[in-house]
C-alpha positions in Angstrom: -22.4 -6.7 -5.6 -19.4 -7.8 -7.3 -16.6 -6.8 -4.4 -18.4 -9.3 -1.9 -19.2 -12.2 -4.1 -15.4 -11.7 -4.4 -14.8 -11.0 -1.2 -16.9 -13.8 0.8 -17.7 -16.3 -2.0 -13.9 -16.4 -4.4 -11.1 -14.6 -3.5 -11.9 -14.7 0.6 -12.0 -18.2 1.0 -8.9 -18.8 -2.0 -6.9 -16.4 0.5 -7.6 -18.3 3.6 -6.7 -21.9 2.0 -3.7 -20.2 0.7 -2.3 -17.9 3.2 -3.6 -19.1 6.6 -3.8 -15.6 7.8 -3.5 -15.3 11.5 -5.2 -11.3 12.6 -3.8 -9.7 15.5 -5.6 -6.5 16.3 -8.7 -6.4 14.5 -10.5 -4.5 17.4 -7.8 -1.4 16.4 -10.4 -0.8 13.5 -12.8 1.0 13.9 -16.7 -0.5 13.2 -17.2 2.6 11.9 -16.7 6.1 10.1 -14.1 7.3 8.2 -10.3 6.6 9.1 -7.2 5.3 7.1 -5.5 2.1 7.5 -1.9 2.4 6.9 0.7 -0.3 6.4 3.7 -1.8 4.8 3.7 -3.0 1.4 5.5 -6.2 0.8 4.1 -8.4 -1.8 1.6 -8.1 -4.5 -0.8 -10.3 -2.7 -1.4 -7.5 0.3 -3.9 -5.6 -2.0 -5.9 -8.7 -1.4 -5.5 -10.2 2.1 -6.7 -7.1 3.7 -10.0 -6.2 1.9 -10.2 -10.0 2.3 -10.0 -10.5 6.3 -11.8 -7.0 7.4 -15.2 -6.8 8.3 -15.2 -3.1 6.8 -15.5 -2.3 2.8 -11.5 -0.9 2.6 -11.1 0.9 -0.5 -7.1 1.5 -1.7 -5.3 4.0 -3.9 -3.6 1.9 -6.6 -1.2 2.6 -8.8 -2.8 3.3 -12.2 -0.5 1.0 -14.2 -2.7 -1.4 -12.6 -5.8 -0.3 -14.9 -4.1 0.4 -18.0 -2.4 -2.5 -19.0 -2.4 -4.4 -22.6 -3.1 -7.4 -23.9 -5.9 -10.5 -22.0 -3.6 -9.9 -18.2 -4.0 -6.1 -18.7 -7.7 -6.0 -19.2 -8.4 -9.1 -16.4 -6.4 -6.6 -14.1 -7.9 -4.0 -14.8 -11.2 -5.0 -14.6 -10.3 -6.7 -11.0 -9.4 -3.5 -9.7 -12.2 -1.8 -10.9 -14.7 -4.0 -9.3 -13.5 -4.0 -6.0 -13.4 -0.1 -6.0 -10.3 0.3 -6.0 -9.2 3.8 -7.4 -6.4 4.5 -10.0 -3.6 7.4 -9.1 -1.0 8.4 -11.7 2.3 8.2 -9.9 4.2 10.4 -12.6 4.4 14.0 -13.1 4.1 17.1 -10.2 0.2 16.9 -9.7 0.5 13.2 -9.0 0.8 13.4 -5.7 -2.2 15.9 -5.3 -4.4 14.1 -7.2 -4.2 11.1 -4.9 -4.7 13.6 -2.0 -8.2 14.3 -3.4 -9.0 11.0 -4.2 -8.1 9.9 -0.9 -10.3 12.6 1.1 -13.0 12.0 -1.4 -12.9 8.2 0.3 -13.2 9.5 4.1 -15.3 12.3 3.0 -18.0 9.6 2.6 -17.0 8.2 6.5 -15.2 5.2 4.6 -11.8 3.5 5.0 -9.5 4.5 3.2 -6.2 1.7 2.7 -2.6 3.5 2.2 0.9 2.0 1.8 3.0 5.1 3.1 5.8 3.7 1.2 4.1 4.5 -1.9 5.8 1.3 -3.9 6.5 -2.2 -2.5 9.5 -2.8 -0.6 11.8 -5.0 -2.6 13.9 -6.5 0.2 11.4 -7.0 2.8 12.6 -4.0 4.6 10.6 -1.2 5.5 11.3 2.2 4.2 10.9 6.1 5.0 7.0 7.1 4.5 5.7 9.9 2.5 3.8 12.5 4.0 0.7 12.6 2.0 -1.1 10.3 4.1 -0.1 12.6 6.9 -2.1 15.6 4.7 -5.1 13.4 4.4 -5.3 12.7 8.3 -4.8 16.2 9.1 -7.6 17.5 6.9 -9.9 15.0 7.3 -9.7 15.2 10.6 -9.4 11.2 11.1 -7.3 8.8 13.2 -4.5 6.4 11.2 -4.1 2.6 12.1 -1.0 1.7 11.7 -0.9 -2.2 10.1 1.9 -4.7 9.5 1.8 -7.3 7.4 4.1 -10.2 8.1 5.1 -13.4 5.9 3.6 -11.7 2.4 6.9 -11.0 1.1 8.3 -14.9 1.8 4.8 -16.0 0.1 5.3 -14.1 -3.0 8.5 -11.9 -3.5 8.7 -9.3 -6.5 9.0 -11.4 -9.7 6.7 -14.6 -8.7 3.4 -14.5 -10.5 2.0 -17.6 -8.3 2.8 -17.4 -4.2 3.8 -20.2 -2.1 1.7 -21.4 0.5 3.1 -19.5 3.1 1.0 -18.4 6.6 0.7 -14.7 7.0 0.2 -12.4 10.4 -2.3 -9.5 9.5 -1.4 -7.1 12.9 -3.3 -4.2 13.4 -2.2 -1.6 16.1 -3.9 1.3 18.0 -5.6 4.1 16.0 -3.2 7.4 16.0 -4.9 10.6 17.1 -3.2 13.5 15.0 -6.4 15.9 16.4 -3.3 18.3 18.0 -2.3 19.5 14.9 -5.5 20.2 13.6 -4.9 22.6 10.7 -1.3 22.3 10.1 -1.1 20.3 7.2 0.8 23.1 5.3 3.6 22.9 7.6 5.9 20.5 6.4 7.6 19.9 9.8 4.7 18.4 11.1 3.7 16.4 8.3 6.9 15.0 8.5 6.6 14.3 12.4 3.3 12.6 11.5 4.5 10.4 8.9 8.0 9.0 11.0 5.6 8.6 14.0 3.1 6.6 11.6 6.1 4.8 10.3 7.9 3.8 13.7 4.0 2.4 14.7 4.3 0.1 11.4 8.0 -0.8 12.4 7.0 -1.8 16.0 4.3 -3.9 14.4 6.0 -5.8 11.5 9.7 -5.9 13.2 11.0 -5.1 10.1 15.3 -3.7 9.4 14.1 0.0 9.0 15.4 2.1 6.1 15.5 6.4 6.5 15.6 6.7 2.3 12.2 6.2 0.1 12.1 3.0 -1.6 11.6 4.6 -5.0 14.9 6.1 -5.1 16.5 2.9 -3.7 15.1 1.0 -6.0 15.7 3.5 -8.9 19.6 3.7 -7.7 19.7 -0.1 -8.3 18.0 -0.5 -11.9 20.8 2.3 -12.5 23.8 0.1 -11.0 22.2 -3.0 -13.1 22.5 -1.4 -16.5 25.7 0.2 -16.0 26.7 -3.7 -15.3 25.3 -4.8 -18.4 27.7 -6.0 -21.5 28.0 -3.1 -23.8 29.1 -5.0 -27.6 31.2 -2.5 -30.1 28.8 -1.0 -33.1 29.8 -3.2 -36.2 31.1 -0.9 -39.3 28.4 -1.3 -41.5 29.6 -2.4 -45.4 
């Protein structure tokens, strides 16, 4: 099968020269059934070093840009993703969201684990922003625990913008599973979901030991593309003759 040739033959053993991963926790995941591991998002190399060092088949909800881009990269990415299962969500439009909600459940549904990144894009300062409370639906529903994972050192081994990381050594730190069972069936009550989701988040932040942000990283990050084109040099429309 293509995901463990990758997994134990390439891209595992490429990882381990590269990063040097040191795991912390690994026991926190459970050997089996379904449950969702939930963690920061740093760098683009996390979608690999955790399928990499887990025992477990993880299977993540990746952005669908991922799968649908042009030209010899596009199609190489693309075709990565799809062979190590990973599943494409649409980020855009008001069903987004929902349609990575059944996706997700499909996943544990079938007793698997299911990889999340609260954040829902990568954090591009190294801190660690507010979560969004769909994971906190797919817990709830599913009835499964959440273990809360940090990673450490991805985001000093390949920041946003660098294609090729450093060699840089990376902590993998897994905590305890978190039992939501006592609000079984309240996943329509946004109060709770958003109680779930902080106490997910402060788990991560206890983990990773990251500078902690109450504002989603999306708008953040949209705020500053803003602030960078209103800075940019704005020449005069020449008369044309």
């Amino acid at each position: 099968m293509v995901y463990y040739f990758l997994k134990y033959v390439v891209l595992g053993p490429l990882l381990r020269v590269l990063f040097r991963p040191r795991i912390e926790g690994l026991e926190h995941v459970p050997a089996s059934g379904a449950a969702i591991v939930a963690g920061n998002h740093l760098s683009f190399a996390d979608h690999f070093l955790m399928p990499a060092i887990l025992k477990r088949r993880i299977t993540f909800l990746a952005k669908s840009e991922y799968f649908t881009g042009s030209g010899l990269k596009g199609r190489l990415t693309a075709a990565f993703f799809h062979s190590i299962g990973q599943i494409p969500v649409d980020r855009t439009g008001k069903e987004a969201g929902q349609a990575a909600i059944r996706e997700g459940l499909g996943v544990l549904r079938r007793g698997e684990l299911l990889g999340i990144y609260p954040e829902g894009t990568r954090s591009h300062d190294g801190r660690l922003y507010k979560g969004k409370v769909g994971v906190a639906v797919m817990a709830l529903r599913a009835g499964v625990p959440i273990v809360p994972c940090a990673m450490i050192g991805t985001f000093e081994a390949q920041p946003p913008g660098r294609v090729l990381p450093h060699i840089h050594p990376v902590v993998i730190r897994f905590g305890k599973p978190l039992d939501f069972s006592r609000y079984a069936g309240m996943e329509n009550e946004k109060a709770i979901l958003r109680a779930v989701t902080d106490e997910l988040m402060y788990a991560i932040l206890a983990l990773s030991e990251q500078e902690y942000v109450d504002r989603y990283a999306a708008e953040v990050k949209a705020e500053l593309a803003g602030e960078t084109a209103a800075r940019q040099p704005r020449f005069p429309r020449m008369p044309l003759s």
